[in-house]
TIDRENNU-675627 format. One line per field, with one value per residue (C-alpha): residue number from 1; residue in three letters; chain; x, y, z. Coordinates in steps of 0.5 Angstrom, whole numbers, plus 2048, in hexadecimal, padded with zeros to 3 digits. Example, Ala and Ser with C-alpha at 12.3 -4.5 7.8 and 13.67 -1.06 7.14 Angstrom:
TIDRENNU-675627
nudo (1:2);
logu (ala:ser);
filo (A:A);
xx (819:81B);
yy (7F7:7FE);
zz (810:80E);
***
This chain:
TIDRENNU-675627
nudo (1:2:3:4:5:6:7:8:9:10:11:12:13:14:15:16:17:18:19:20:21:22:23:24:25:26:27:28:29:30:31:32:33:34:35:36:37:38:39:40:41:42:43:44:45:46:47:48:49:50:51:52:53:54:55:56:57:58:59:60:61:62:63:64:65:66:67:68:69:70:71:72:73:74:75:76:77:78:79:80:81:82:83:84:85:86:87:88:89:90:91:92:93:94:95:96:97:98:99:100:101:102:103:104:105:106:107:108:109:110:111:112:113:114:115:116:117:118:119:120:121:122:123:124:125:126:127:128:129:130:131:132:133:134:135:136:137:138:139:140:141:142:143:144:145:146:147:148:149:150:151:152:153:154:155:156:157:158:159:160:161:162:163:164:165:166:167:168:169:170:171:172:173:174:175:176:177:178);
logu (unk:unk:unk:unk:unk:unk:unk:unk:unk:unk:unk:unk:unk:unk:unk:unk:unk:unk:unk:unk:unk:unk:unk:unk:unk:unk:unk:unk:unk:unk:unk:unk:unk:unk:unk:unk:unk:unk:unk:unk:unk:unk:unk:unk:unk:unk:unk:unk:unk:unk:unk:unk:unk:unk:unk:unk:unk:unk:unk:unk:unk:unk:unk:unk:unk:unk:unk:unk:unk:unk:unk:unk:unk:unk:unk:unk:unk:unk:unk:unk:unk:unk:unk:unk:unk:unk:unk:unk:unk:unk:unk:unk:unk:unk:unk:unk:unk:unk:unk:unk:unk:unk:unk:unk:unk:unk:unk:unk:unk:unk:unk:unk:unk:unk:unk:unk:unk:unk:unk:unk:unk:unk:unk:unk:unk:unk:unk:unk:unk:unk:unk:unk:unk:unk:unk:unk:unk:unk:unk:unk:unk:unk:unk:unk:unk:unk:unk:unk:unk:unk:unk:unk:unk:unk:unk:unk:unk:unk:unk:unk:unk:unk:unk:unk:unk:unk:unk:unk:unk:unk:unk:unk:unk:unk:unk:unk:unk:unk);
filo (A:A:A:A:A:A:A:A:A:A:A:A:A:A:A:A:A:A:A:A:A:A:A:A:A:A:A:A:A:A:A:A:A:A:A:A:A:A:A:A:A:A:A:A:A:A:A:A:A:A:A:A:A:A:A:A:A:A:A:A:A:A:A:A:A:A:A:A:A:A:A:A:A:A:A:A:A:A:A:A:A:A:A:A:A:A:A:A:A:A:A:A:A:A:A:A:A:A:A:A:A:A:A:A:A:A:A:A:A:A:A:A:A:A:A:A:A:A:A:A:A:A:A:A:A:A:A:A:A:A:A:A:A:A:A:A:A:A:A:A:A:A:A:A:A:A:A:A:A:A:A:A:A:A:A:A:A:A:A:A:A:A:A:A:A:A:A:A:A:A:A:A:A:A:A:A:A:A);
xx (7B2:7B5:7BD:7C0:7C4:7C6:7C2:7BC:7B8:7B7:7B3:7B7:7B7:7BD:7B7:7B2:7B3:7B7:7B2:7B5:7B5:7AE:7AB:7B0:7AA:7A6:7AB:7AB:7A7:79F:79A:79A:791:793:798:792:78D:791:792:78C:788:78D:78C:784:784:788:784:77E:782:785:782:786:78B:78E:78F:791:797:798:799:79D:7A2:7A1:7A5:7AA:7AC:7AB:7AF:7B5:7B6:7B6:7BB:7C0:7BF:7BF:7C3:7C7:7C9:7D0:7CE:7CF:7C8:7C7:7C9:7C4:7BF:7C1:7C2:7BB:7B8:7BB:7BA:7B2:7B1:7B5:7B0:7AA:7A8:7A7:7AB:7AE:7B0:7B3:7AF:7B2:7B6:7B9:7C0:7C1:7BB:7BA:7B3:7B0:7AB:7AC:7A7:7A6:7A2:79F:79F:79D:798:794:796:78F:78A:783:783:781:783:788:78F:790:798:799:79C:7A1:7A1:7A5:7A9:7AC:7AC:7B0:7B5:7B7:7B7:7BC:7C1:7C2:7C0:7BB:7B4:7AF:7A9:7A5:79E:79B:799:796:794:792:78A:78A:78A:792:796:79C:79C:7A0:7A3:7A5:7AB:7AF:7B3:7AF:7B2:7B1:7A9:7A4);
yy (8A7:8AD:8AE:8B6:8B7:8BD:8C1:8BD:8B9:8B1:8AB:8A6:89D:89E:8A1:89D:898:890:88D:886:886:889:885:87E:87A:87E:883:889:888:88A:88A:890:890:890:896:89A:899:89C:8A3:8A2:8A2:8A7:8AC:8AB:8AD:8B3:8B5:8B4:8B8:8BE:8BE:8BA:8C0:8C1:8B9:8BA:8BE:8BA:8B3:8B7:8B9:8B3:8B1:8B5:8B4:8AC:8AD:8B1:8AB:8A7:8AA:8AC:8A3:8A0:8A5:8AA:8B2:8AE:8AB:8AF:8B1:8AA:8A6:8A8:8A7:8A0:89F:8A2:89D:898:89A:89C:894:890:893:892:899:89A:899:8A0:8A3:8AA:8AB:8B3:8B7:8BD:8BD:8C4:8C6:8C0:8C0:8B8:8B4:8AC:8A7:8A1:89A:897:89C:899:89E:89D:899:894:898:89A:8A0:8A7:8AC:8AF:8AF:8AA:8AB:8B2:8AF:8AC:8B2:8B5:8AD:8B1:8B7:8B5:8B1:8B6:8BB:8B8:8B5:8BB:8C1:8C4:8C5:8C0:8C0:8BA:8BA:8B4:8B5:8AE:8A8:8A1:8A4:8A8:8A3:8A3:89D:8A1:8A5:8AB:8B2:8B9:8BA:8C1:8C5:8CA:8D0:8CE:8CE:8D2);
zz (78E:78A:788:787:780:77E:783:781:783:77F:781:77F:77F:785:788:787:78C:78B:787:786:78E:78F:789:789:787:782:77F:77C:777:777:772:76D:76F:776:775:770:776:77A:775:772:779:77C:776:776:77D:77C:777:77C:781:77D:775:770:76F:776:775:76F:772:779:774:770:775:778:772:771:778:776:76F:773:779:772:76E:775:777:770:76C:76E:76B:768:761:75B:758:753:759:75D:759:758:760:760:75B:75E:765:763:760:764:76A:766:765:75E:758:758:750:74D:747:747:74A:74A:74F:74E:750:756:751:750:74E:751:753:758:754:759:75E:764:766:761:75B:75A:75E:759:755:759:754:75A:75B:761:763:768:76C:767:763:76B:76B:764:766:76C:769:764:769:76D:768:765:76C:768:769:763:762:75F:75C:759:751:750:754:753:758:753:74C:74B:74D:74F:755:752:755:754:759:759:75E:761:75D:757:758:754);
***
Protein backbone atom coordinates (compact mmCIF):
# COMPACT_ATOMS: atom_id res chain seq x y z
CA UNK A 1 0.00 0.00 0.00
CA UNK A 2 2.70 2.45 0.41
CA UNK A 3 5.26 3.52 -2.81
CA UNK A 4 8.99 5.07 -2.21
CA UNK A 5 10.21 8.36 -3.39
CA UNK A 6 13.14 10.26 -2.75
CA UNK A 7 13.83 7.58 -0.07
CA UNK A 8 10.43 8.29 1.50
CA UNK A 9 7.86 6.48 2.07
CA UNK A 10 4.12 7.90 0.69
CA UNK A 11 1.03 6.32 0.59
CA UNK A 12 -0.66 7.42 -2.66
CA UNK A 13 -4.16 6.92 -4.60
CA UNK A 14 -2.00 4.20 -6.86
CA UNK A 15 -1.75 2.62 -3.84
CA UNK A 16 -5.12 2.56 -2.47
CA UNK A 17 -6.43 -0.17 -4.49
CA UNK A 18 -8.97 -0.31 -8.15
CA UNK A 19 -11.89 1.38 -6.59
CA UNK A 20 -13.96 1.57 -9.80
CA UNK A 21 -13.02 -2.32 -9.86
CA UNK A 22 -13.76 -3.07 -5.98
CA UNK A 23 -16.63 -0.42 -6.03
CA UNK A 24 -18.51 -0.95 -9.68
CA UNK A 25 -21.79 -0.27 -8.04
CA UNK A 26 -21.53 2.25 -5.59
CA UNK A 27 -18.26 4.38 -6.40
CA UNK A 28 -15.89 6.16 -4.72
CA UNK A 29 -17.99 8.55 -3.23
CA UNK A 30 -19.08 8.27 0.69
CA UNK A 31 -20.71 10.72 2.82
CA UNK A 32 -18.90 13.37 4.49
CA UNK A 33 -21.14 12.05 8.08
CA UNK A 34 -19.53 8.41 7.27
CA UNK A 35 -16.00 9.69 6.93
CA UNK A 36 -16.44 12.03 10.34
CA UNK A 37 -17.83 9.16 12.11
CA UNK A 38 -14.70 7.47 11.28
CA UNK A 39 -12.17 10.14 12.37
CA UNK A 40 -14.39 11.31 15.09
CA UNK A 41 -15.03 7.71 16.76
CA UNK A 42 -11.08 6.87 16.07
CA UNK A 43 -10.17 10.27 17.67
CA UNK A 44 -12.33 10.04 20.67
CA UNK A 45 -10.68 6.68 21.11
CA UNK A 46 -7.49 7.67 21.11
CA UNK A 47 -8.01 10.20 23.35
CA UNK A 48 -9.45 7.11 25.94
CA UNK A 49 -6.38 4.98 25.25
CA UNK A 50 -3.47 7.48 25.12
CA UNK A 51 -4.84 11.33 26.27
CA UNK A 52 -5.92 14.02 23.96
CA UNK A 53 -2.07 15.09 23.34
CA UNK A 54 -0.67 11.93 22.28
CA UNK A 55 -3.68 11.53 19.83
CA UNK A 56 -3.48 14.59 19.17
CA UNK A 57 0.04 14.01 17.62
CA UNK A 58 -0.81 10.32 16.17
CA UNK A 59 -3.80 12.52 13.81
CA UNK A 60 -1.31 14.67 13.31
CA UNK A 61 1.21 12.78 11.60
CA UNK A 62 -1.31 10.72 10.33
CA UNK A 63 -1.91 13.59 8.33
CA UNK A 64 1.06 14.58 7.30
CA UNK A 65 1.91 11.29 6.00
CA UNK A 66 -1.67 11.49 4.31
CA UNK A 67 -1.02 15.06 2.94
CA UNK A 68 2.62 13.80 1.65
CA UNK A 69 1.02 10.81 -0.59
CA UNK A 70 -1.63 13.56 -1.76
CA UNK A 71 0.76 15.96 -3.00
CA UNK A 72 3.27 13.11 -4.77
CA UNK A 73 -0.53 11.46 -6.56
CA UNK A 74 -2.17 14.39 -7.07
CA UNK A 75 0.72 17.34 -7.68
CA UNK A 76 3.74 16.59 -8.11
CA UNK A 77 7.25 18.75 -6.86
CA UNK A 78 7.44 20.16 -11.06
CA UNK A 79 5.13 23.35 -10.71
CA UNK A 80 6.45 26.89 -10.26
CA UNK A 81 4.94 27.75 -6.61
CA UNK A 82 1.52 30.11 -8.03
CA UNK A 83 0.85 26.92 -10.23
CA UNK A 84 1.03 24.63 -7.27
CA UNK A 85 -1.26 26.36 -5.31
CA UNK A 86 -3.75 26.77 -8.08
CA UNK A 87 -3.39 22.49 -8.64
CA UNK A 88 -3.74 22.44 -4.74
CA UNK A 89 -6.95 24.37 -5.05
CA UNK A 90 -8.32 22.58 -7.78
CA UNK A 91 -7.23 19.45 -6.63
CA UNK A 92 -8.43 20.24 -2.94
CA UNK A 93 -12.38 21.06 -4.35
CA UNK A 94 -12.35 18.85 -7.02
CA UNK A 95 -12.19 15.84 -4.29
CA UNK A 96 -14.14 17.61 -2.00
CA UNK A 97 -12.02 18.40 0.58
CA UNK A 98 -12.63 21.97 1.38
CA UNK A 99 -12.40 25.21 -0.44
CA UNK A 100 -8.48 25.86 0.03
CA UNK A 101 -7.44 29.78 -0.18
CA UNK A 102 -4.08 31.87 0.66
CA UNK A 103 -4.96 34.87 2.46
CA UNK A 104 -0.92 35.57 3.52
CA UNK A 105 1.85 34.57 2.31
CA UNK A 106 5.45 34.95 2.80
CA UNK A 107 7.41 32.75 -0.21
CA UNK A 108 10.84 33.85 1.26
CA UNK A 109 10.24 32.67 4.47
CA UNK A 110 7.73 29.67 3.51
CA UNK A 111 5.54 31.39 6.20
CA UNK A 112 1.49 31.35 5.47
CA UNK A 113 -1.91 32.03 6.37
CA UNK A 114 -4.54 29.92 4.14
CA UNK A 115 -7.99 28.46 4.71
CA UNK A 116 -10.33 25.58 3.77
CA UNK A 117 -14.26 26.59 3.49
CA UNK A 118 -16.05 24.17 4.00
CA UNK A 119 -13.83 21.80 5.47
CA UNK A 120 -14.81 18.46 5.34
CA UNK A 121 -14.20 17.61 8.86
CA UNK A 122 -15.92 20.11 10.47
CA UNK A 123 -17.68 22.85 8.54
CA UNK A 124 -21.60 22.56 10.23
CA UNK A 125 -20.56 20.59 13.25
CA UNK A 126 -21.89 22.68 16.87
CA UNK A 127 -19.76 25.07 18.33
CA UNK A 128 -17.36 23.49 21.06
CA UNK A 129 -15.07 26.34 21.30
CA UNK A 130 -11.93 23.95 20.26
CA UNK A 131 -10.24 24.04 17.16
CA UNK A 132 -11.23 20.66 15.56
CA UNK A 133 -8.84 19.94 12.44
CA UNK A 134 -5.40 18.33 13.69
CA UNK A 135 -5.34 15.94 11.29
CA UNK A 136 -5.93 18.64 8.73
CA UNK A 137 -3.37 20.84 10.00
CA UNK A 138 -0.61 17.52 9.35
CA UNK A 139 -2.65 17.20 5.56
CA UNK A 140 -1.02 21.08 5.46
CA UNK A 141 1.94 20.37 6.69
CA UNK A 142 2.38 17.29 4.35
CA UNK A 143 1.62 18.91 1.55
CA UNK A 144 4.13 21.72 1.70
CA UNK A 145 6.65 19.55 3.21
CA UNK A 146 6.56 17.47 0.24
CA UNK A 147 6.61 19.90 -2.65
CA UNK A 148 9.02 22.22 -1.30
CA UNK A 149 11.49 19.06 1.02
CA UNK A 150 11.41 21.18 3.74
CA UNK A 151 9.83 20.11 7.16
CA UNK A 152 6.24 22.41 7.96
CA UNK A 153 4.41 22.96 10.53
CA UNK A 154 0.68 23.92 10.81
CA UNK A 155 -1.49 24.91 13.34
CA UNK A 156 -5.20 25.56 13.23
CA UNK A 157 -5.93 29.61 14.29
CA UNK A 158 -9.47 29.51 13.65
CA UNK A 159 -12.12 27.01 13.02
CA UNK A 160 -15.69 26.81 12.49
CA UNK A 161 -16.43 24.47 16.43
CA UNK A 162 -14.87 27.36 17.57
CA UNK A 163 -17.51 30.13 15.90
CA UNK A 164 -15.66 30.96 12.60
CA UNK A 165 -16.96 29.76 9.29
CA UNK A 166 -13.79 29.31 7.86
CA UNK A 167 -11.33 26.74 9.00
CA UNK A 168 -7.89 28.87 8.75
CA UNK A 169 -4.41 28.00 9.47
CA UNK A 170 -0.74 29.13 10.10
CA UNK A 171 1.33 27.03 8.14
CA UNK A 172 5.47 27.58 8.28
CA UNK A 173 8.61 25.71 7.59
CA UNK A 174 10.08 24.19 10.78
CA UNK A 175 13.27 26.75 10.75
CA UNK A 176 11.21 29.35 10.79
CA UNK A 177 9.42 28.65 13.96
CA UNK A 178 9.56 30.85 17.25
Amino acid sequence: MISKEDGNVYFTEKSMGDIGMGRPNLGPDVPVWIYRLMQYTLKDYLDQEFGVQKADDILYNAGKIAGAGFCASRIGRDKEFNDFISTLQKELRDNRIGVFRVEKQNTEKMHFIVTIAEDIDCSGIPITNETLCVYDEGFLAGVMGFYTGKDFEAKEIDCWATGERICRFEVKASDESD
